[in-house]
N, C-alpha and C positions, 0 to 999 in steps of 0.2 A: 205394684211392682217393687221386690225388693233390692234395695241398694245397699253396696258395700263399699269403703271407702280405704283405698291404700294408700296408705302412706309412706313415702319416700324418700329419699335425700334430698330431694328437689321439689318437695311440695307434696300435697294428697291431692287425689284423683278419687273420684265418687262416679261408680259403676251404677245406673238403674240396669236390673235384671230383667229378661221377659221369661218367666216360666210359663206362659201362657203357648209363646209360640218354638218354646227349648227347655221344655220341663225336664229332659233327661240331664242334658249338659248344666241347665243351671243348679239342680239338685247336685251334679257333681263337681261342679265350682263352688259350693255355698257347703259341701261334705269337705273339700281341703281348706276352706278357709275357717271351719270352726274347728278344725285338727290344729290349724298354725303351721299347715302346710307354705304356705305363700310367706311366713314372717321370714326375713334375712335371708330372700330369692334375691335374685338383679334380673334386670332387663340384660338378657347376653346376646343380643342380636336386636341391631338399629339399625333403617336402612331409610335414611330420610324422607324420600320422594316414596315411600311405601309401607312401613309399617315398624311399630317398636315391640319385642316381642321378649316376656319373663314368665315367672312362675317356677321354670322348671332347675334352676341351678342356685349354690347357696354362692358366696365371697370367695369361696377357694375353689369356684368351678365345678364341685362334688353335686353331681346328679340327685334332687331329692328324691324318695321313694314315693312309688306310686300304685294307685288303687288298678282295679281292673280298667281296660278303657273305654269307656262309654260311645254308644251307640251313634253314628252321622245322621243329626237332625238340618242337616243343610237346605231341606227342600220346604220348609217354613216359611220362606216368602222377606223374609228379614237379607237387606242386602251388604254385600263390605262394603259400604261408603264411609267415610272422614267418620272419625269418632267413633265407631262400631268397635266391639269387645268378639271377635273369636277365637275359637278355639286350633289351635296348633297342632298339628297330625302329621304323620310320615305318608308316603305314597298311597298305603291302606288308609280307605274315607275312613276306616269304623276303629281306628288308633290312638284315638284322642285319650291323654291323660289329665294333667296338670296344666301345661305349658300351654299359653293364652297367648295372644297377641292385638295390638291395640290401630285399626288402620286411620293412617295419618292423612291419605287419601283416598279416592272414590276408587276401589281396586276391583271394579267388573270382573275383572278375568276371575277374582275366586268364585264367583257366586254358582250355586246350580243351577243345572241346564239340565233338564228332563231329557234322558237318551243320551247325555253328554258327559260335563262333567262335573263332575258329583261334589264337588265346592266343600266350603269350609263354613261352618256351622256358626252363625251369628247368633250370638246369646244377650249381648246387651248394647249400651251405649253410654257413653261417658255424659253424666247431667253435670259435671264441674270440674274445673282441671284442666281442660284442654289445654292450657298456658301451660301447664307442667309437660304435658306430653311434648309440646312442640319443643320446648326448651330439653328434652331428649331427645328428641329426633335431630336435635341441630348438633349434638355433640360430636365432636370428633371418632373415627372408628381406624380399627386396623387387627390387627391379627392377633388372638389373644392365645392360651394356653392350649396345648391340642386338646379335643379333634377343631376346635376354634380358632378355623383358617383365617375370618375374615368378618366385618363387618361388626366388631366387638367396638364399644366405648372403651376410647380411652380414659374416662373419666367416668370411675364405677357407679351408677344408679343402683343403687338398694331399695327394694322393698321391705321398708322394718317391720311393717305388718300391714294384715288385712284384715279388717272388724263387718260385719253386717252392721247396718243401721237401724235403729225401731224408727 
């Protein structure tokens, strides 16, 4: 399993990957991190008791560009529970770009449900770090720069980079 490791304002966080059971999604998380898509992203959406969510915004809020978006591998069997790595999507299951999110808690509600709903695609899980995540999720939030009504840190988290690991 490959692992990547972001480093932060607030510490690094080490990703193991499952391409085994998200070969699509992990292929296209491991295709923006050897671009340096994810260096000088932030975390622009914390929401303590659920999940802290980056990748897709730089410091001045500018949307990074993004590849085509990869395929909803959600029915893989991988669940959002505490620690879990997925992938971030609009209403469309099959929308997934860049933007990840990291769940802070056991969040059933995303998972797939055959005939139902169609969940959000689990690609990995945090082997170190979790102390950095939590010490983001506790950060203070409020309303940042539009279209960011709500739920922004007021205290900026930056991702300075993301490396794979040998």
């Amino acid at each position: 399993h490959p692992k990547v490791k972001m480093e932060t304002t607030l510490g690094d966080i080490v990703v193991e990957l499952d391409p085994a059971r998200a070969p699509k999604t992990v292929e296209n998380f491991l295709s923006y991190t050897r671009k340096g898509t994810y260096d000088g992203t932030i975390f622009h959406r914390v929401i303590e008791n659920f999940m802290i969510q980056g990748g897709g915004y730089t410091e001045t809020y500018a949307p990074k560009p993004t590849d085509s978006p990869v395929p909803i591998e959600s029915s893989n069997g991988l669940k959002n529970i505490r620690g879990t790595v997925a992938m971030a999507r609009t209403n469309d299951p099959n929308s997934a770009t860049a933007q990840f999110f990291i769940n802070v808690v056991d969040n059933a509600f995303l998972d797939f449900v055959p005939g139902g709903n169609p969940g959000y695609t689990v690609f990995g899980q945090v082997a170190s770090g979790m102390d950095v995540v939590d010490r983001i999720r506790k950060i203070p939030t409020g309303e940042g720069p539009a279209p960011f009504t709500s739920d922004v840190p007021t205290t900026m988290v930056v991702i300075t980079r993301v490396v794979k690991e040998q």
